[in-house]
C-alpha positions as CSV (number, residue, x, y, z in Angstrom):
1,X,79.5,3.6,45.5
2,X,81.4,6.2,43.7
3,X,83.9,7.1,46.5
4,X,85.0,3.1,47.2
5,X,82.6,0.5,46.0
6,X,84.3,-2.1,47.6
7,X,82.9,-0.9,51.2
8,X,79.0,-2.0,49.7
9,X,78.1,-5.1,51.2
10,X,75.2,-7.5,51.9
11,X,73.2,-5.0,54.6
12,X,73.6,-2.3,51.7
13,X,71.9,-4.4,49.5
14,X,69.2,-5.5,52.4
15,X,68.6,-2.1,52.8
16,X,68.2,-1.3,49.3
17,X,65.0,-4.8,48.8
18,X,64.1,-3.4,52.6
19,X,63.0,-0.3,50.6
20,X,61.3,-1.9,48.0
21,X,64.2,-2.7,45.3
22,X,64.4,-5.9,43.4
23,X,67.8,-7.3,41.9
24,X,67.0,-5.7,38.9
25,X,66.9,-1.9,40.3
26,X,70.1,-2.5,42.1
27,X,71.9,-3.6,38.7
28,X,70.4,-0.8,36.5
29,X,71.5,1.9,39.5
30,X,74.8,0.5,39.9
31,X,75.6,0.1,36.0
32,X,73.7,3.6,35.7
33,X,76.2,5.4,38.5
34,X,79.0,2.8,37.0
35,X,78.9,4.3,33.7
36,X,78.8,8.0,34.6
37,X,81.6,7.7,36.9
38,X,83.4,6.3,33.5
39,X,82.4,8.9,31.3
40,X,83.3,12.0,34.3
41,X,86.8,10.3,34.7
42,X,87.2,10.1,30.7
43,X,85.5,13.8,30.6
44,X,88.3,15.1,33.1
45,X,91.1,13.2,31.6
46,X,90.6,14.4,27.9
47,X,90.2,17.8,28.6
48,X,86.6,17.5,27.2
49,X,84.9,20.9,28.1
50,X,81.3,22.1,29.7
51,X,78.6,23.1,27.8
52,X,77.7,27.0,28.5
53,X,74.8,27.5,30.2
54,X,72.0,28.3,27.4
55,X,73.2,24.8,26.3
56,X,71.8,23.3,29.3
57,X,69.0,25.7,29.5
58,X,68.0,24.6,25.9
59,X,68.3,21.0,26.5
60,X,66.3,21.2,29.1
61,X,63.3,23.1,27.5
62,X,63.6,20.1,24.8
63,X,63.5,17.7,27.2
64,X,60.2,18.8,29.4
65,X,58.5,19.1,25.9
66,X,59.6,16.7,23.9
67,X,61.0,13.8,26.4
68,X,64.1,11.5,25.9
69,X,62.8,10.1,22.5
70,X,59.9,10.5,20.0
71,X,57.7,7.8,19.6
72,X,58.4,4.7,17.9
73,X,56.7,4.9,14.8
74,X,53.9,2.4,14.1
75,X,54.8,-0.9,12.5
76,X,53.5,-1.4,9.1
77,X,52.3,-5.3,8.0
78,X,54.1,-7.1,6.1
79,X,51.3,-7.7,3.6
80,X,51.6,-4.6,2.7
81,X,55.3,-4.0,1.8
82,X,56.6,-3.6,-2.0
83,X,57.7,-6.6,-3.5
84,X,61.6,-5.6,-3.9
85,X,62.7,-6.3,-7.7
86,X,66.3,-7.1,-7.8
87,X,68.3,-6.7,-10.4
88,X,69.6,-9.1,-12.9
89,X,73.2,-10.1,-12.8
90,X,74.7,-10.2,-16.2
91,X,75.6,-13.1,-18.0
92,X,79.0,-12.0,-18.4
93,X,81.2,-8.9,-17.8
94,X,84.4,-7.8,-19.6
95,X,86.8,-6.3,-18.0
96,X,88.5,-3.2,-19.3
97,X,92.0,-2.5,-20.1
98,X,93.8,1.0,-19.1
């Protein structure tokens, strides 16, 4: 897909469900390889550079222990929220003169 996506046609895409993918898979893998394509190009065009090494090797060790992303936190009720006091707007304000 990368190198010409124009050649991918119909018997890719058979293939592809042949093996088990549904419509869905193919979109997410093609906007997935879509998007990093984009962001190499814009990498190589800006001058943007590599991380060293121990950069990688630390994101690494954070990712087999910790994952992508924590936990969404648990949702509280909404019984038991704060009523929110607002404040009360002035019956009139004066402007000041410099």
């Amino acid at each position: 897909m990368v190198h010409d996506s124009t050649t991918i046609g119909q018997a890719d895409v058979d293939v592809a469900r042949k093996a088990g993918w549904s419509d869905e898979a193919l979109y997410d893998a093609i906007t997935v390889c879509s998007l990093f394509q984009f962001y190499n190009n814009w990498i190589d065009a800006t001058g943007v550079s590599d991380m060293p090494a121990t950069g990688y090797e630390m994101s690494g060790k954070r990712l087999a222990t910790q994952g992508y992303a924590s936990d969404p936190a648990p949702k509280k009720s909404a019984s038991k929220k704060p009523a929110v006091k607002r404040a009360k707007k002035p019956k009139s304000l004066k402007r000041r003169r410099s």
